[in-house]
C-alpha positions as CSV (number, residue, x, y, z in Angstrom):
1,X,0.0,0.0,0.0
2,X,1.3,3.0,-0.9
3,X,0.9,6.3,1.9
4,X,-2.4,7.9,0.3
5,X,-4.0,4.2,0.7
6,X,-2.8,3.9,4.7
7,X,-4.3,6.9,5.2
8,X,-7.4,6.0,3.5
9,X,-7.5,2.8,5.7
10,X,-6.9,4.7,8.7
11,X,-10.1,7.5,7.6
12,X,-12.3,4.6,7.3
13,X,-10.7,2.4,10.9
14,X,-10.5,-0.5,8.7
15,X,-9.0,-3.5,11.1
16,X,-8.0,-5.7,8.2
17,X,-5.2,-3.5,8.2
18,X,-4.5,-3.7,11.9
19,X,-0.5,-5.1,12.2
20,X,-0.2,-4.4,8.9
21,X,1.0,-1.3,9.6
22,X,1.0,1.7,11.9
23,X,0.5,5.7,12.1
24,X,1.6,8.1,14.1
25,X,0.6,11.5,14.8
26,X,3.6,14.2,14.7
27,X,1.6,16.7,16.7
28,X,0.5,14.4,19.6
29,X,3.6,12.6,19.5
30,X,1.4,9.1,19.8
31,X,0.8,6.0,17.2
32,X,-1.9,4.1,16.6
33,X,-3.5,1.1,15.4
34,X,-5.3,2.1,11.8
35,X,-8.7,0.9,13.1
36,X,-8.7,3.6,16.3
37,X,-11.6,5.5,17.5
38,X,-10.3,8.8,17.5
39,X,-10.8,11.4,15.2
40,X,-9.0,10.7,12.8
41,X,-5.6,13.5,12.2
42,X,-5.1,15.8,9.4
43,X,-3.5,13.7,6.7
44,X,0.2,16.6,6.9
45,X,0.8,15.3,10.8
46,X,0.3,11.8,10.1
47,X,3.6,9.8,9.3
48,X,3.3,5.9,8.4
49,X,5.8,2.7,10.1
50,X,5.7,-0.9,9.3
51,X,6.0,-1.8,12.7
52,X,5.4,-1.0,16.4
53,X,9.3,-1.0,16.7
54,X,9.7,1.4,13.8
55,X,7.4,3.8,15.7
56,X,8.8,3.5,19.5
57,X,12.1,4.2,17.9
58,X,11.1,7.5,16.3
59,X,10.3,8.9,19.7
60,X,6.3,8.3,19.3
61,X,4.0,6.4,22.2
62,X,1.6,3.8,22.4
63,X,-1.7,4.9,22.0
64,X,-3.6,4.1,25.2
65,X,-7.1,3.9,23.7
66,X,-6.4,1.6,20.9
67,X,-3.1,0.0,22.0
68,X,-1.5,-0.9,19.1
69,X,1.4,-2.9,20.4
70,X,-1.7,-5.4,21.4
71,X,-2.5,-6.2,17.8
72,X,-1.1,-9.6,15.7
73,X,1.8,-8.8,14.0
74,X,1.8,-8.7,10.2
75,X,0.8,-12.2,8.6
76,X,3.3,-11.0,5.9
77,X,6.5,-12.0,8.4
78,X,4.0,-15.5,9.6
79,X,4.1,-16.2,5.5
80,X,6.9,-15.1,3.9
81,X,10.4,-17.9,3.7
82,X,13.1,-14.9,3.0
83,X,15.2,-13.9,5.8
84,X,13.5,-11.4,7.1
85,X,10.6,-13.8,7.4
86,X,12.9,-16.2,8.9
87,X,14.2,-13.5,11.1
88,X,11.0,-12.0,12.6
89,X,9.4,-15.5,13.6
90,X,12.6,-16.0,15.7
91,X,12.9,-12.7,17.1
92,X,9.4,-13.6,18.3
93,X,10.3,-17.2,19.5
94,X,13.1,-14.9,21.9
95,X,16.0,-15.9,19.8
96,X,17.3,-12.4,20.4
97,X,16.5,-12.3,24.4
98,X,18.1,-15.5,24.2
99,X,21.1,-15.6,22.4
100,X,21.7,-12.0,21.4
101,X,22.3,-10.4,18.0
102,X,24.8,-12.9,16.9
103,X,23.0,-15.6,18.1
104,X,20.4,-14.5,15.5
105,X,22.8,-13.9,12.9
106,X,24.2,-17.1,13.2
107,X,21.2,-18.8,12.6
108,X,20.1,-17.2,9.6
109,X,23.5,-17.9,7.9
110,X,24.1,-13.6,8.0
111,X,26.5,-10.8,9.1
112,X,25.0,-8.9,12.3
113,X,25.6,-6.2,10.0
114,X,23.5,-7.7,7.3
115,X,20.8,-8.5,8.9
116,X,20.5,-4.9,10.8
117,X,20.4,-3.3,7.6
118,X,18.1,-5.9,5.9
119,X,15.5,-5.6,8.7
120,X,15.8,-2.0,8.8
121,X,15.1,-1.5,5.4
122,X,12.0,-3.6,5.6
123,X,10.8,-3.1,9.2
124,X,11.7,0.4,10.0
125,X,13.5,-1.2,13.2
126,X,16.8,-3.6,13.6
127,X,16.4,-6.8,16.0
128,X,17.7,-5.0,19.0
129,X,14.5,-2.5,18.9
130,X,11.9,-5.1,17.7
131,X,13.1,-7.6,20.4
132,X,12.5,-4.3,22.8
133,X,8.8,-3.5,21.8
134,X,8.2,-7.4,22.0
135,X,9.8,-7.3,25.8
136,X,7.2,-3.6,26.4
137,X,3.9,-5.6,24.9
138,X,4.4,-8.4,27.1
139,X,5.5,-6.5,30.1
140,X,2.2,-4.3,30.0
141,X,-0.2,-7.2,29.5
142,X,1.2,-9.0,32.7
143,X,1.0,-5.5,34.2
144,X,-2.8,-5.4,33.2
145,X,-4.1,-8.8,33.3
146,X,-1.7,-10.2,35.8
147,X,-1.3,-10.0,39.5
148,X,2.2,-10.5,39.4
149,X,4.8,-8.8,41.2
150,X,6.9,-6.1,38.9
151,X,10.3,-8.0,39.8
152,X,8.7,-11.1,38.1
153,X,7.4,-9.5,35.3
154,X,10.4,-7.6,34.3
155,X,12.0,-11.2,33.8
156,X,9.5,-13.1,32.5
157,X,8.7,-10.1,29.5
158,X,12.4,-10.7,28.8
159,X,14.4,-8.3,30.5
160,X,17.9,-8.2,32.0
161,X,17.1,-5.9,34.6
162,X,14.2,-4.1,36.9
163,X,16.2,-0.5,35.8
164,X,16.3,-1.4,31.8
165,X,12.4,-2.7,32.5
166,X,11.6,0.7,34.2
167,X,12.9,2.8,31.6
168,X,11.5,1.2,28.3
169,X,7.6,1.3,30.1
170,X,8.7,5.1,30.5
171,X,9.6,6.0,27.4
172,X,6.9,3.5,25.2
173,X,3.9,4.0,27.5
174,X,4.6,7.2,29.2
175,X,3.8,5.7,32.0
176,X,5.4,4.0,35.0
177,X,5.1,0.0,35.5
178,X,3.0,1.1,38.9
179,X,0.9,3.4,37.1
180,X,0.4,1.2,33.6
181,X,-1.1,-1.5,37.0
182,X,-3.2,1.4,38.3
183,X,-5.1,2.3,35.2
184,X,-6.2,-1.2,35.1
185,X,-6.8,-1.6,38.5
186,X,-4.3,-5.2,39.1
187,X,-3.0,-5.3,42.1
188,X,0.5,-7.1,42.7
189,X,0.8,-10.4,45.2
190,X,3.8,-11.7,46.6
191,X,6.2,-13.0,44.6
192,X,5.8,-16.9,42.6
193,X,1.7,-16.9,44.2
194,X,0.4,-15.9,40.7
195,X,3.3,-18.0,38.5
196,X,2.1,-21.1,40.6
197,X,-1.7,-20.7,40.1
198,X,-0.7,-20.3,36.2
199,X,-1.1,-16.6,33.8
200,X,-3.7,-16.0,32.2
201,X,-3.5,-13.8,28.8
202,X,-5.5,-13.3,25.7
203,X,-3.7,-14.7,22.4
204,X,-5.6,-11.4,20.3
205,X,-5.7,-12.9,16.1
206,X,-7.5,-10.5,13.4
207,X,-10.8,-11.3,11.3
208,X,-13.2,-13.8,11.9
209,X,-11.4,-17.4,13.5
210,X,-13.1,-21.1,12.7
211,X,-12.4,-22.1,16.6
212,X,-14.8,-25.3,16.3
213,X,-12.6,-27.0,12.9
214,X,-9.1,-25.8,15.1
215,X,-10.4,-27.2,17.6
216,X,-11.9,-30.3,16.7
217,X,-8.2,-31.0,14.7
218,X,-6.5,-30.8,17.9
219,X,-8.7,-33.2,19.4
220,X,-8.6,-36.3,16.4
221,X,-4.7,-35.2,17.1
222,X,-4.0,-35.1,20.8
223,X,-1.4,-38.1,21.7
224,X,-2.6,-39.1,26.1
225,X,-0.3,-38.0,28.3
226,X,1.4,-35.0,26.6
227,X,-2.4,-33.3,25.3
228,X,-5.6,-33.6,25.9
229,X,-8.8,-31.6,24.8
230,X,-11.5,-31.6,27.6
231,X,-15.9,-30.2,27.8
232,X,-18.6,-29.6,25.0
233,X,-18.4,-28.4,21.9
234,X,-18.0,-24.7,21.6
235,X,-16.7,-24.8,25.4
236,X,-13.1,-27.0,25.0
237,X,-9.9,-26.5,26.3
238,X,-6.8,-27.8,24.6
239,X,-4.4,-28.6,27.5
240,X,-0.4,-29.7,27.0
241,X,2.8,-30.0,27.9
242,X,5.4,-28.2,26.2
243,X,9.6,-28.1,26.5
244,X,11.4,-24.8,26.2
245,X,14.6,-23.3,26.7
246,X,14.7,-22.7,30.4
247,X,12.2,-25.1,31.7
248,X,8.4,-26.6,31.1
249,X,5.2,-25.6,30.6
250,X,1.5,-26.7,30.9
251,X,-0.6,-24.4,28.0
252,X,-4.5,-24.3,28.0
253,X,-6.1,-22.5,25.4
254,X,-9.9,-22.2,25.4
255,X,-12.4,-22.6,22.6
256,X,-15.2,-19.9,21.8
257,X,-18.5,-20.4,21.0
258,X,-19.4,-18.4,17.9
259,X,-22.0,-16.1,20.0
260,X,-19.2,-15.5,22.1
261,X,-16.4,-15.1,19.3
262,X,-18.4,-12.2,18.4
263,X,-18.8,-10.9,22.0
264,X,-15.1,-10.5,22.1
265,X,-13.6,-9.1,19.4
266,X,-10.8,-12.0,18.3
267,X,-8.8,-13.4,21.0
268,X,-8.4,-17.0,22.8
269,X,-8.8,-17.1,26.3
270,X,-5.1,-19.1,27.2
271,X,-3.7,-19.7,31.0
272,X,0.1,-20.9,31.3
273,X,2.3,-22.3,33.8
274,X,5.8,-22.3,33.9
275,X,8.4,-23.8,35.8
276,X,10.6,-20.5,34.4
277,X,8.9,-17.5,34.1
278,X,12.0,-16.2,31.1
279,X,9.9,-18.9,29.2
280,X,7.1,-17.2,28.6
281,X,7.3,-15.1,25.3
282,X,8.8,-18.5,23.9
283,X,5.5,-20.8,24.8
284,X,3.0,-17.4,23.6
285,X,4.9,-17.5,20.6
286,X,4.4,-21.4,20.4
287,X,0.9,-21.0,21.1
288,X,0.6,-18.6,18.2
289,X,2.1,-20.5,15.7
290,X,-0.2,-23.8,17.2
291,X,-3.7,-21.7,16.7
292,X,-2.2,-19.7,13.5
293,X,-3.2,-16.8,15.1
294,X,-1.1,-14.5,13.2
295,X,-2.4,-15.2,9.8
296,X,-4.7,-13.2,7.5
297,X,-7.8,-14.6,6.9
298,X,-9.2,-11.9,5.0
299,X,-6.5,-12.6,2.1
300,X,-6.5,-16.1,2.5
301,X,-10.2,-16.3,1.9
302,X,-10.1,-13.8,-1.1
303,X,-7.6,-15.7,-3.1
304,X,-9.4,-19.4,-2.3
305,X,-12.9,-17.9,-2.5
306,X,-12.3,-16.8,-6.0
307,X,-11.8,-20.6,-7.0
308,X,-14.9,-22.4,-8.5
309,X,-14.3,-25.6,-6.3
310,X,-13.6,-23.9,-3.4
311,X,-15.8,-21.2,-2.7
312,X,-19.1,-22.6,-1.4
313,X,-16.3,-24.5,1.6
314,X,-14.6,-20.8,2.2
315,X,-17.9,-19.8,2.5
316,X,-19.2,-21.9,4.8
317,X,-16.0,-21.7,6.7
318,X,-14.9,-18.2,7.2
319,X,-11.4,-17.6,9.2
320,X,-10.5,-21.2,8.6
321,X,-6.5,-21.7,10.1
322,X,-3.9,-23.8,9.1
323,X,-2.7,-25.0,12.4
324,X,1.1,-25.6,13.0
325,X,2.6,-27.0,15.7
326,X,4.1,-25.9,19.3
327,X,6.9,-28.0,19.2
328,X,8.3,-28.4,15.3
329,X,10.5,-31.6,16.0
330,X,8.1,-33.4,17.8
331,X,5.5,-32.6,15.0
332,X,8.2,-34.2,12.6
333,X,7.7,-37.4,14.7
334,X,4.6,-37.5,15.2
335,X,4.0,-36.9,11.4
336,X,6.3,-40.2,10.7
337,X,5.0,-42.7,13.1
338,X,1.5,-41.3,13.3
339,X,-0.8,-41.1,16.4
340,X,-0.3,-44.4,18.2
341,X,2.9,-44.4,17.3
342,X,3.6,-41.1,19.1
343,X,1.6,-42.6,21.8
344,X,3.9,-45.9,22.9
345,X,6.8,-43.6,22.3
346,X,5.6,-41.1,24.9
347,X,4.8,-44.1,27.5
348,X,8.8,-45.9,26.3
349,X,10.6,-42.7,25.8
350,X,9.1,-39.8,27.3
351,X,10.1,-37.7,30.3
352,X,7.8,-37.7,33.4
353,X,6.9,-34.1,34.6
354,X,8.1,-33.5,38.1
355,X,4.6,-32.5,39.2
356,X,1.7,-34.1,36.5
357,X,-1.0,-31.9,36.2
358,X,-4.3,-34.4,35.5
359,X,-3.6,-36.7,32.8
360,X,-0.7,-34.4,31.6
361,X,1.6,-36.3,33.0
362,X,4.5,-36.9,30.6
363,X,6.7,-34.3,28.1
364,X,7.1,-35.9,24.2
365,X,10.7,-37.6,24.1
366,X,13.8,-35.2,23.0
367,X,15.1,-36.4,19.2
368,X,18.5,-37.5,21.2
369,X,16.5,-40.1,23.1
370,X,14.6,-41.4,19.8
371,X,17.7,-41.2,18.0
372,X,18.6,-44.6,19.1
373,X,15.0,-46.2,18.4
374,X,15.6,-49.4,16.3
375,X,13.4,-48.1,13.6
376,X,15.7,-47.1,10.9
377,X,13.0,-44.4,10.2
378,X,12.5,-42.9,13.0
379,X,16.2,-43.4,14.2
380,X,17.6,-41.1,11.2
381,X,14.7,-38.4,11.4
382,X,15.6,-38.0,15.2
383,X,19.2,-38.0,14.7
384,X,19.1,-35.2,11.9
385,X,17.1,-33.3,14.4
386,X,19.2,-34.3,17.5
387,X,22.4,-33.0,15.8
388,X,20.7,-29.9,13.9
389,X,21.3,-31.2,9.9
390,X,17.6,-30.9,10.2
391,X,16.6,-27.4,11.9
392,X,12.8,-27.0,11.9
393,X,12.6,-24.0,14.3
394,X,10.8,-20.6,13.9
395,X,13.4,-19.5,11.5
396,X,14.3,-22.2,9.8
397,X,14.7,-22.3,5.9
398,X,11.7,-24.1,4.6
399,X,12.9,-25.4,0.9
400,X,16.7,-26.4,3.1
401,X,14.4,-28.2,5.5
402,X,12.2,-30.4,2.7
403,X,15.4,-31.2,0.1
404,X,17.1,-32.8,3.6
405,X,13.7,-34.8,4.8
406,X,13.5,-36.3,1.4
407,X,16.8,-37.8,1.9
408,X,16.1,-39.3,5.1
409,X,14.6,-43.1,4.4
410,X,11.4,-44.3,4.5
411,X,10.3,-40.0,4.4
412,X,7.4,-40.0,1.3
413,X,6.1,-36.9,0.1
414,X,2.8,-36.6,2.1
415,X,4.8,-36.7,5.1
416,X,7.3,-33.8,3.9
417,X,4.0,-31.9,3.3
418,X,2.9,-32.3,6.5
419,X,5.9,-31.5,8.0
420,X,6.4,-28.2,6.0
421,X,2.8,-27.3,6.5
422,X,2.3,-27.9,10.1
423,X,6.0,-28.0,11.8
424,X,7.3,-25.1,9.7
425,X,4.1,-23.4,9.5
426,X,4.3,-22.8,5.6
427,X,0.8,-21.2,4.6
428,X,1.9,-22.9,0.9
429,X,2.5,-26.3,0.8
430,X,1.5,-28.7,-1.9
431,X,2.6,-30.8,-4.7
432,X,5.3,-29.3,-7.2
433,X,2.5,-28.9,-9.5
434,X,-0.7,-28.2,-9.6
435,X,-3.0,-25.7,-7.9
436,X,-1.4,-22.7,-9.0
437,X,-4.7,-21.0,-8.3
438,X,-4.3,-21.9,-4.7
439,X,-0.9,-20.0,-4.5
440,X,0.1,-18.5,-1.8
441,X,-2.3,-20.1,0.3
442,X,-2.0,-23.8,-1.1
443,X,-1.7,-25.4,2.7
444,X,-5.5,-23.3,3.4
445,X,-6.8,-24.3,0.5
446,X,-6.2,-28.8,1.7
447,X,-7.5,-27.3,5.4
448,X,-10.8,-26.7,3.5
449,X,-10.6,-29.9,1.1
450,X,-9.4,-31.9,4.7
451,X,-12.7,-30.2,6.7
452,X,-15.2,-31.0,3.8
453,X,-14.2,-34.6,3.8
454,X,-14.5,-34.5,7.5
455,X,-18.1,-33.2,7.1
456,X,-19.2,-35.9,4.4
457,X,-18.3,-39.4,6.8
């Protein structure tokens, strides 16, 4: 879009365009979401960034009444397989909190330098500042939904320090930490009550969301032990376990009944425990990718409603997601040796949680463990994974990743499909040929073909 179209979007408060990209107003020295309530600014003040980042670093503030940090990011950096791409799913998986700069770098096969000026060109922002306005978003929803202590949120957003914590709400929110809590009226407990008891947050996602077809996936899916999905239809909760960096995790997301979809305005309901609070931007992220809450379902159902053979399902099935996975390697597995096979491997192989919580009671087995499984199959999958010639993370290159799983044995087609569609989240999967029409969206386009089938048994 070029500037006279943003601004023509932001006139009309379209929310399709929400994440997509953001305005700021030079006179009030505040940006905004294009979809916010106030009147909208003379068209000379307003100045135009493609991220949140881009906008904090130009000296402009979060808009408190449409908070625009809150919104999905762009589904253009959930899509797209350059390095950018590549570079903003893993800022969001915490590579940068994690492992710094050249941590990043490293990974995507770059310079520090080239990768600064790469994301700057395209972002408005390098990894340092987008990491920064990640760490600020998740610090003041903890400070608004949470009742935990400042200390423990200043950690678990990501931080290094209470002081650098202090200083970023300052200068993003205008506000202090105490007062962001105030204006929401959350009051702070003593420290690890609230981390125990689990924190709850709201996973936002933009246009409409099929929660029942997401949800009734998860369930065909869910291997005992590690997942579960538990009550009525249209009142689920998807429950697991997860692994990440620092520790472990139990996750519960909850379904929405349509009525109540609607009600809300686009976000899941999710509650998460951790063992280590620094682990929480990681499992959101994971979450995220899971539920495909960061795709756009407006352009998705454009492109596959313009297709003859598709249009009555995209019709019928508005907002339907292409779920990926929370944990990319074990997806792999599970893809390989199918449900009950990922089953017996979880009661031989997997890790028992220090403290179960209900049936969750086990984590899926690391690739190191499986790597010595005497199927030749599964062996070789889990030893590419175990000694990273396979990489299958959040910024992992997606054609790289299929030309090596084709050389592993006994790894067909359909299973490299399903691996690049659900474990490395590619919105375009599909047979070399074929389905051009379907392009970009090819992997949306077999959700609706694998939901219509579903509907006919």
């Amino acid at each position: 879009m070029d500037q006279e179209a943003q601004y023509e979007a932001v006139s009309s408060r379209d929310a399709r365009f929400d994440g997509e990209f953001f305005f700021a107003v030079a006179t009030t020295g505040i940006y905004c979401r294009p979809s916010c309530p106030a009147v909208t600014p003379r068209r000379k003040n307003v100045r135009f960034f493609p991220s949140a980042a881009a906008a904090q670093g130009h000296g402009f503030r979060a808009c408190r009444r449409c908070r625009p940090d809150a919104v999905p990011g762009s589904a253009e950096w959930n899509a797209r397989a350059d390095v950018v791409g590549r570079a903003m799913r893993m800022i969001g998986d915490g590579v940068v909190d994690r492992e710094g700069v050249p941590g990043l770098a490293t990974r995507l096969g770059y310079s520090t330098r080239q990768v600064q000026r790469q994301l700057t060109a395209e972002v408005g922002a390098g990894p340092v500042a987008l990491a920064r306005a990640q760490r600020a978003h998740s610090a003041r929803v903890l400070l608004q939904t949470t009742s935990l202590p400042v200390t423990e949120i200043a950690f678990a957003s990501g931080f290094a320090s209470v002081r650098q914590f202090n200083d970023t709400i300052r200068q993003i929110y205008a506000r202090t930490p105490s007062g962001l809590r105030e204006e929401a009226g959350t009051r702070a407990t003593e420290p690890g009550v609230t981390a125990a008891a689990g924190i709850p947050l709201r996973l936002a996602y933009r246009g409409p969301y099929a929660t029942e077809e997401t949800f009734d996936l998860l369930a065909g899916e869910a291997v005992a032990c590690v997942e579960e999905v538990v009550g009525e239809p249209g009142a689920r909760t998807y429950r697991r376990t997860l692994r990440l960096p620092h520790g472990t995790a139990v996750v519960a997301v909850d379904e929405a009944a349509p009525a109540h979809t609607a009600a809300r305005q686009g976000w899941l309901d999710a509650r998460i425990h951790l063992t280590d609070l620094r682990d929480l931007t990681t499992a959101v992220q994971r979450l995220r990718r899971l539920f495909d809450l960061d795709a756009d379902p407006y352009a998705v159902d454009e492109r596959l409603g313009a297709d003859p053979r598709l249009a009555p399902l995209v019709a019928r099935t508005p907002g339907l997601r292409s779920p990926g996975a929370a944990d990319p390697d074990e997806c792999a597995v599970r893809a390989l040796v199918g449900r009950e096979g990922a089953a017996a491997l979880v009661e031989t192989y997997g890790k028992r949680l220090d403290v179960p919580c209900g049936t969750l009671t086990h984590l899926f087995p690391e690739s190191a463990v499986l790597a010595g499984h005497p199927d030749p199959r599964l062996a070789a999958l889990a030893a590419a994974l175990a000694d990273a010639t396979l990489r299958l993370d959040a910024g992992a290159d997606r054609d790289e990743a299929a030309r090596i799983l084709r050389t592993l044995p006994g790894m067909d087609e359909e299973t490299v499909t399903a691996i690049r569609t659900r474990a490395l989240g590619d919105p375009d999967a599909g047979p070399a040929t074929g389905e051009d029409a379907w392009r970009p969206w090819r992997s949306y386009a077999h959700r609706h073909l694998q939901v219509e089938a579903g509907r006919g048994k």
